[in-house]
C-alpha positions, 0 to 999 in steps of 0.5 A: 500498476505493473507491478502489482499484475506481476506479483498476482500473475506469480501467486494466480489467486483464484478468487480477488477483491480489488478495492478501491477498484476505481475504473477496473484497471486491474481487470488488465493486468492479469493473464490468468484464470481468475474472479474478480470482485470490486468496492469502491465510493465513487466508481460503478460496476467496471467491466469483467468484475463478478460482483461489485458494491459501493462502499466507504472503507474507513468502515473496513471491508463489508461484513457480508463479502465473502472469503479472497485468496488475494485482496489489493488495495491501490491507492486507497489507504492515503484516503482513508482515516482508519486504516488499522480497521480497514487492514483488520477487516481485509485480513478477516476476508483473506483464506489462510495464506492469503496475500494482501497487497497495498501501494501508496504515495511514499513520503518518506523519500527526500524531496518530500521531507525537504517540502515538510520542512519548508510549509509542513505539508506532504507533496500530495497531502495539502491542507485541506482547510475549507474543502474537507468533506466526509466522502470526497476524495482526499489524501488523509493519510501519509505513509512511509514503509516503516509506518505501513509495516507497523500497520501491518503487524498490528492487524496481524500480518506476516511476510511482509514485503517491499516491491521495487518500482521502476523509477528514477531513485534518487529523481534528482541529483540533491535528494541523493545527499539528504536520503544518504544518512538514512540510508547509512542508518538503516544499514547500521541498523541491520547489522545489528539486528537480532534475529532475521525479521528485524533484519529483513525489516532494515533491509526494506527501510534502507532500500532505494524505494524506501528511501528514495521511491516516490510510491509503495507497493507492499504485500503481506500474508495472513497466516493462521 
């Protein structure tokens, strides 16, 4: 995702744990000097990556891998059942300052709540009935921003940030008249937040990726 090479071609982390790595597509996002390690289940070695091991992250991060300036996990957190653990656990990997960095299907945008509604079931989240199997590869976990900040504060995170993707926000003419309400209320919100956290907090919920996006990139910063 370009977004996510944006933001690590600003920080240049010396050191990057990329899980789950899936096919290595990171590796081509980054224009700087850099080591990149990778976990993933079901993926080999990618070429360009340092070390590599295969690894079930509803265990969190290996205990014996070492220390990141910048840890990303992409398309990972929806796939894994304890993601407090795994957010935990990344948050142990990362030097002081370091930056985490997480994108994720967004179900909080209307259409997907329109399709709740009607057979209870996120797009990209069915039932899985029949086909659930410890290990495949399934969409377990919906995430919305303010979920995903929650997470993020309870593992003991900081600076947390929202990413705009660009995307059609809303994608369809409808979805304007159902997100609008939410969006007002976020900005009601805001301007009764109480200190500049809880503002900055309204300020991402009520976006136009929150609200109407199809997909999250957040980032936040372990600090001592």
């Amino acid at each position: 995702m370009s977004v996510v090479g944006r933001i690590l071609n600003e920080v240049k982390p010396n050191i990057i744990l990329d899980t789950p790595c899936g096919n290595g597509w990171l590796k081509s996002k980054l224009n700087f000097e850099h080591t990149l390690d990778g976990l993933d289940l079901f993926e080999d070695k990618p070429n360009g990556y340092e070390n590599f091991s295969n690894a079930d992250l509803d265990y969190g991060i290996p205990n014996n891998l070492g220390k990141y300036d910048a840890i990303v996990t992409c398309e990972g957190i929806e796939h894994v059942g304890n993601p407090l653990l795994l957010l935990t656990s990344a948050k142990e990997h990362l030097r002081p300052e370091g930056i985490l960095i997480v994108t994720t299907p967004n179900t909080w945008y209307p259409g997907s709540k329109l399709k709740y509604i009607l057979n209870g079931f996120f797009p990209s989240f069915p039932c899985l009935a029949g086909k659930i199997k410890r290990g495949n590869h399934m969409h377990i976990m919906p995430w919305t921003f303010p979920q995903l900040y929650l997470y993020l504060k309870l593992a003991g995170y900081s600076d947390i940030k929202l990413y705009d993707i660009p995307e059609k926000k809303p994608k369809h003419f409808f979805e304007y008249f159902i997100g609008l309400p939410q969006k007002l209320y976020c900005q009601r919100k805001k301007k009764k937040s109480i200190d500049e956290e809880e503002k900055q907090f309204w300020e991402y919920a009520g976006s136009l990726q929150s609200v109407f996006g199809r997909r999250l990139v957040v980032s936040a910063r372990y600090s001592k």
